[in-house]
C-alpha positions in Angstrom: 72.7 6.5 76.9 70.0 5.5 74.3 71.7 3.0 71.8 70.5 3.5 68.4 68.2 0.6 68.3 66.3 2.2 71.0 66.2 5.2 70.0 64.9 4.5 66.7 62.1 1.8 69.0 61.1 5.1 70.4 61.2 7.6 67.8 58.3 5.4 66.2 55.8 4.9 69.1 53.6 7.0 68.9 52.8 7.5 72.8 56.3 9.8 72.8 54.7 11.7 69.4 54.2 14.4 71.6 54.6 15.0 75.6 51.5 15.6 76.8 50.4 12.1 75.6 52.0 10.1 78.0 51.0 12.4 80.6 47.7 12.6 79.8 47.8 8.8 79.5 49.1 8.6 83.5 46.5 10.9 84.5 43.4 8.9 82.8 44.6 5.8 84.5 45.5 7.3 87.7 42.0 9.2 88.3 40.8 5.2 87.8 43.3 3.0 89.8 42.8 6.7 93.0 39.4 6.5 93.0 39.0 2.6 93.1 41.4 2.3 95.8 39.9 4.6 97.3 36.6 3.4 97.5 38.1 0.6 98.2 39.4 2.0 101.4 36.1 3.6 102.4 33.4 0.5 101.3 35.4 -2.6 102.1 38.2 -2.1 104.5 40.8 -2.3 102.1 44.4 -1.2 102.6 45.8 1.4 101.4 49.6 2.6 100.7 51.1 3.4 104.2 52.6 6.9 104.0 53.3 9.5 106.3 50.0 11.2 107.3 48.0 8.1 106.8 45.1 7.6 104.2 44.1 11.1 103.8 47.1 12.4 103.0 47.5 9.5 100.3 44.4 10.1 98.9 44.9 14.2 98.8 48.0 13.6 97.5 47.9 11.2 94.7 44.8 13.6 93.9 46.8 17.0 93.8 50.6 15.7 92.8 49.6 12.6 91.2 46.5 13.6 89.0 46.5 16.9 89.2 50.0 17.5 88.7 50.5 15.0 85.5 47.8 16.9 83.8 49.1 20.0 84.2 52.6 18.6 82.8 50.9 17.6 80.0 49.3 20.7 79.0 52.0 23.0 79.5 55.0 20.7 78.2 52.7 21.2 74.7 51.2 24.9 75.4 53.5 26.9 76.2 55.7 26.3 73.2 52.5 27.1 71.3 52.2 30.2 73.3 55.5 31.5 73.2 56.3 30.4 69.3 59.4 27.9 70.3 60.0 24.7 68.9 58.5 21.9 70.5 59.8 19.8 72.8 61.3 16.0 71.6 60.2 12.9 72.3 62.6 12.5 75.3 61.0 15.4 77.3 58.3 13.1 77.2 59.5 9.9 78.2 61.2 11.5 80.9 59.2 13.6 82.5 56.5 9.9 82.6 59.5 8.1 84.1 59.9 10.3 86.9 56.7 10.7 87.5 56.0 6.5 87.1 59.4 6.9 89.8 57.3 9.5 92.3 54.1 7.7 92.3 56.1 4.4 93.2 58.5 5.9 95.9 55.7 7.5 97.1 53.2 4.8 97.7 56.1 2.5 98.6 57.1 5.3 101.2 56.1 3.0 104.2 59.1 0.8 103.3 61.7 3.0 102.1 61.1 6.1 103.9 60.1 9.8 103.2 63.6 10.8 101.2 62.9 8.8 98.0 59.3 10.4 97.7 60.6 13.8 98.4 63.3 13.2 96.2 61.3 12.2 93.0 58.2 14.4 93.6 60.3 17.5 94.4 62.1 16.8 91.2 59.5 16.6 88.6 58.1 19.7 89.8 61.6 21.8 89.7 62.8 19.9 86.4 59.5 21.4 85.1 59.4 24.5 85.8 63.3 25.2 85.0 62.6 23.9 81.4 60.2 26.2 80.8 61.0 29.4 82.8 63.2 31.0 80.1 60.6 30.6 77.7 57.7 31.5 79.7 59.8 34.9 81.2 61.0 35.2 77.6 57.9 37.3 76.4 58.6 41.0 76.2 55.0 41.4 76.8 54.5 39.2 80.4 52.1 37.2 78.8 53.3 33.9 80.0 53.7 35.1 83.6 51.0 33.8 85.1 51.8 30.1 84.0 55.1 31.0 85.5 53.7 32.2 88.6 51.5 29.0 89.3 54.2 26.6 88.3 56.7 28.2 90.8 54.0 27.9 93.2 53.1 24.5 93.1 56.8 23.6 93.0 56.5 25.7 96.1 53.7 24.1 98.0 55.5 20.5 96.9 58.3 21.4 98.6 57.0 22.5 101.7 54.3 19.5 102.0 57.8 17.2 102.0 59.7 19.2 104.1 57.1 19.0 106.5 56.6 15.0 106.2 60.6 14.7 106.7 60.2 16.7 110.0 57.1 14.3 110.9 54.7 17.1 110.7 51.6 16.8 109.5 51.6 18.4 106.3 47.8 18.8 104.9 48.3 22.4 105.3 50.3 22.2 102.0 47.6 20.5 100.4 44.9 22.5 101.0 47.3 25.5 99.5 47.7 23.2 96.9 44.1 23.1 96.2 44.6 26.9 95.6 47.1 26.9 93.1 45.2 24.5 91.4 42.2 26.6 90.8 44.9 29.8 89.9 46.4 27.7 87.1 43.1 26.6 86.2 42.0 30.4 86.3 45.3 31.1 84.1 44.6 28.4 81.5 41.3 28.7 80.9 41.4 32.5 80.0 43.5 30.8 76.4 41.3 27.9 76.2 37.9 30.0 76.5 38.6 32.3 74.2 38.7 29.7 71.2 36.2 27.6 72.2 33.3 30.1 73.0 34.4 32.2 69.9 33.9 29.5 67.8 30.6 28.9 69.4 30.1 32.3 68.4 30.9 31.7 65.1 29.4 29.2 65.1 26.1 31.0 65.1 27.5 34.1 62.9 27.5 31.2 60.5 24.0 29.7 60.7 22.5 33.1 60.2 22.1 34.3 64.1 23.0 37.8 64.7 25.9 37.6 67.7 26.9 41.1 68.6 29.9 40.7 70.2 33.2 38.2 70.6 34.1 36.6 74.3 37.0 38.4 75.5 38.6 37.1 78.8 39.2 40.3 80.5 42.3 40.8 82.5 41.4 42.6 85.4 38.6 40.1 86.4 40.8 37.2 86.2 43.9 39.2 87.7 41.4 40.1 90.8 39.7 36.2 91.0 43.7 35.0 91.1 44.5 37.6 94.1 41.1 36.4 95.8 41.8 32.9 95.7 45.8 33.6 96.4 44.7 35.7 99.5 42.6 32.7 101.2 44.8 30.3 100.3 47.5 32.2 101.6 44.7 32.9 104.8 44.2 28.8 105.0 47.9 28.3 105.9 48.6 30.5 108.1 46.0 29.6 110.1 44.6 32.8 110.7 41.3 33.2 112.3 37.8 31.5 111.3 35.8 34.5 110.5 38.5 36.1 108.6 39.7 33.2 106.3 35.5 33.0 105.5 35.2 36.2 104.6 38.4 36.1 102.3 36.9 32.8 101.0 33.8 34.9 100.0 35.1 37.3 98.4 37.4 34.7 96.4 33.7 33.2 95.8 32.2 36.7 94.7 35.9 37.7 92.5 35.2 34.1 90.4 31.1 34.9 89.9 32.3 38.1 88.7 34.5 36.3 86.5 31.6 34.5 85.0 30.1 38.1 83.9 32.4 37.7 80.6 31.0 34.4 79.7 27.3 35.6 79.0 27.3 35.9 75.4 23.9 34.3 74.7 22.9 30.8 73.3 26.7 30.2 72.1 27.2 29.4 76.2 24.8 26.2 75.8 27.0 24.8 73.1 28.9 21.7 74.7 32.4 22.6 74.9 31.3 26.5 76.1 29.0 25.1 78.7 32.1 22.2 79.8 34.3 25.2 81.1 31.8 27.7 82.4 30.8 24.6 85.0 34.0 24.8 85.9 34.0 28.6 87.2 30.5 27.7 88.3 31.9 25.1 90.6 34.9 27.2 91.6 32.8 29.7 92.7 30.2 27.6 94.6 32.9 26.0 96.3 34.4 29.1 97.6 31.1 30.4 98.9 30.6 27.4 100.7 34.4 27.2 101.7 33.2 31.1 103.5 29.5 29.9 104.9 31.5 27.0 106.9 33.4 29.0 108.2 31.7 31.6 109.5 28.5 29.5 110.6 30.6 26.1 111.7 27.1 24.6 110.7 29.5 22.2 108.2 32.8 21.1 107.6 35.2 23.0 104.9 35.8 19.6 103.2 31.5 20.5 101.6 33.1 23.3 99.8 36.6 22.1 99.3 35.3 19.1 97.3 33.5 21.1 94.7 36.9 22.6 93.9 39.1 19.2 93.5 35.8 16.8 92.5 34.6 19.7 90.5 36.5 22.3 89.1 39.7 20.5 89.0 38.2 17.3 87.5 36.5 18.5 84.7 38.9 21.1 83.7 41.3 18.2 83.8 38.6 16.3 81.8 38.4 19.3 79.2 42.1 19.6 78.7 42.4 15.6 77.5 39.3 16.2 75.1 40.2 19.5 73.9 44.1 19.4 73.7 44.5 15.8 73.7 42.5 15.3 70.7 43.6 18.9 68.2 47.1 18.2 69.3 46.8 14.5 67.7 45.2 15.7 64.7 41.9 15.1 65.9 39.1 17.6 65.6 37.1 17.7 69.0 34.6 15.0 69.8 31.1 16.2 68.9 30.0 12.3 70.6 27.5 12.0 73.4 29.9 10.8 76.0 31.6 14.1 76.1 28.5 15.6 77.8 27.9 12.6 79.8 31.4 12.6 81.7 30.8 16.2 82.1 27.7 15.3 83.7 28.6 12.8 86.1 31.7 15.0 87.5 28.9 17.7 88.2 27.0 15.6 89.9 30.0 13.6 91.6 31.1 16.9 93.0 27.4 17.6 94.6 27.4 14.2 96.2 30.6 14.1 97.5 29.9 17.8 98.4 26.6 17.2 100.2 28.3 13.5 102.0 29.5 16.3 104.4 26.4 17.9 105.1 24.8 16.9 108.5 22.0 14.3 108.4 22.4 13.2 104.7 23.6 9.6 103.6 27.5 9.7 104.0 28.6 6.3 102.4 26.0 6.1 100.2 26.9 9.9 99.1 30.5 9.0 98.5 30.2 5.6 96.5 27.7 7.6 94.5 30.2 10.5 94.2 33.0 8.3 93.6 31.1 6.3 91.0 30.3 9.2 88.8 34.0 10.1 89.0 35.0 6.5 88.2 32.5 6.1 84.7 33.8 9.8 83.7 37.3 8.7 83.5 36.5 5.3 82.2 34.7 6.9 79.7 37.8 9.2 78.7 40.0 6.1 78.9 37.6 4.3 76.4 37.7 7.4 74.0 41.5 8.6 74.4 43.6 6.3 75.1 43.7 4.4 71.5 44.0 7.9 70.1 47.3 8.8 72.0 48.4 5.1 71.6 47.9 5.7 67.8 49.6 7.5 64.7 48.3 10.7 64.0 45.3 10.2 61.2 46.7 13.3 58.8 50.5 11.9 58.7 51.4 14.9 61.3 54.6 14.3 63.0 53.9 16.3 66.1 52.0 18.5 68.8 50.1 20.8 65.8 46.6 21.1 65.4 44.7 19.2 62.2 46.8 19.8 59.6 44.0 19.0 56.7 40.5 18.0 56.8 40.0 14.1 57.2 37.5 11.8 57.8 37.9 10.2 61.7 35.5 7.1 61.1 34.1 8.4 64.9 31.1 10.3 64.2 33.5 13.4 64.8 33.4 16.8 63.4 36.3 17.4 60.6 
């Protein structure tokens, strides 16, 4: 139990303000320390953590559980009491989900040592403690709106799950990962239809307000997203069992074709070029690109699924991670959003990270020169997100707000920043 003393110590760091910032903190340093280890690995020999399943499954790993899943915590530990108009959750939901997750990454990497129960153990536990804190709230809407978060939370708990219980039997478990990657892009799918519908509406307004005529608002429609999450859940659900190559392409296509279709909402004229508008649309752009060449590998075996594959962790899943710690990591510290030049920059180099890793696994193209590229870009991204976040989530809020809310009055950021 907390003695006073330190629980007044924490009540006043900021960090534990709200929960997504020592999450979002994690996952900035994380995509860092990965990726230089990783490269690491691949330029120069160096060690890596021995775990069961060797390198690859480290690095897929700390990318999808580590990364990914820290991020993910993060937004919806904030979100969905937003969504579902609950009170937020206190400081200690915070500091604890961090600590096991600090207690998963070091269990894990330490696995070679203390064997495969510790990892299982911690990992499996974040996941399950996560999603049984927000299931009631979540199923609590009369009108199912938060059922899609609660589908692709049980899901990855799901996929966690079976990737350990497959390490403890000594199997090797990247089938679980690559399902992983799935449910990635359907929670991605999921929150992105809330997210869009601010940001490109106030690009829209945006240009109501300067004098353009703008027709119509962006509206995420639900059958296109509903038929993208069945596409995507049907290969995934293809990739794992194994079933045959020209099948599992031509379920990868149409999970390609069901996400370009997606897209069709997003054309709403010159309010798409504006920064934050254009940020997520890459994001479906790389989904969809990844999926089609996910298909074309394996119906031509010309290439290796890992081309496609990569465009959907490098690319969809970094910068919508990226996007979530500029858009919600900033509003929800009483920030407005970052109208800097670096946002477009990091943005940039994920793109092209993901096309250079993508195209290392094309035949007759640079391979180590294509992934140090690739794993460069990824690196300044995040460094850049580190430079520019970090002191804000380390930091009171600037309006005197005691919480996860949005702005709560104009004031002047001293950044260059829109207020």
């Amino acid at each position: 139990m907390l003695t006073p003393s330190l629980s007044n110590r924490l009540a006043a760091w900021p960090l534990l303000l709200c929960s997504f910032r020592p999450l979002f903190l994690v996952t900035t340093l994380l995509a860092i320390l990965g990726i230089v280890l990783w490269l690491g690995f691949l330029g120069f020999g160096l060690a890596l953590p021995t775990v069961p399943g060797g390198p690859l499954v480290w690095h897929a790993h700390e990318l999808l559980f580590g990364f990914g899943l820290a991020a993910v915590a993060g937004f919806v530990l904030t979100a969905v009491p937003e969504f579902t108009a609950t009170a937020p959750f206190g400081r200690h939901v915070g500091l604890a989900f961090v600590l096991l997750w600090l207690l998963a990454r070091l269990s894990f990497w330490l696995s070679g040592l203390l064997g495969s129960w510790p990892a299982a153990l911690c990992n499996v536990a974040f996941a399950l403690a996560l999603l049984v804190l927000l299931t009631p709230r979540l199923l609590g809407d009369p009108l199912r709106r938060q059922w899609g978060f609660f589908g692709g939370l049980s899901a990855l708990a799901l996929v966690l799950i079976g990737f350990q219980f497959d390490v403890l039997r000594d199997l090797y478990p990247m089938r679980w990962l690559h399902a992983t990657v799935g449910v990635m892009m359907v929670l991605i799918v999921v929150a992105m239809s809330r997210i869009s519908m601010r940001i490109v509406n106030d690009a829209i307004q945006a240009r109501r307000d300067a004098g353009h005529e703008v027709d119509e608002d962006y509206r995420a429609r639900p059958p296109r997203r509903n038929l993208a999450i069945f596409c995507i859940t049907l290969f995934s659900l293809g990739e794992w069992l194994a079933l045959p190559g020209a099948l599992n392409g031509w379920l990868a296509l149409a999970a390609a074709a069901a996400v370009f279709n997606l897209l069709n909402d997003w054309h709403v004229g010159r309010a798409l070029l504006e920064r934050w508008s254009l940020m997520l649309y890459s994001v479906y752009g790389l989904m969809a690109l990844g999926y089609a060449l996910l298909g074309i590998a394996q119906l031509s075996g010309d290439f290796g699924a890992s081309v496609g594959r990569h465009l959907l962790t490098v690319g969809a899943m970094g910068i919508s991670v990226l996007a979530v710690l500029c858009i919600a990591g900033r509003t929800h510290s009483g920030f407005a959003l970052d109208q800097r030049r670096w946002v477009p920059l990091a943005t940039t180099l994920l793109v092209l990270a993901a096309l250079l890793r993508a195209g290392a696994g094309l035949p007759g193209l640079p391979t180590q020169a294509m992934n140090l590229l690739a794993g460069l870009g990824w690196l300044i991204a995040f460094a850049l997100a580190c430079r520019y976040l970090v002191p804000i989530w380390l930091s009171p809020r600037p309006d005197g707000g005691q919480g996860c809310e949005e702005p709560m009055s104009e004031h002047s950021t001293g950044s260059g920043c829109r207020t």
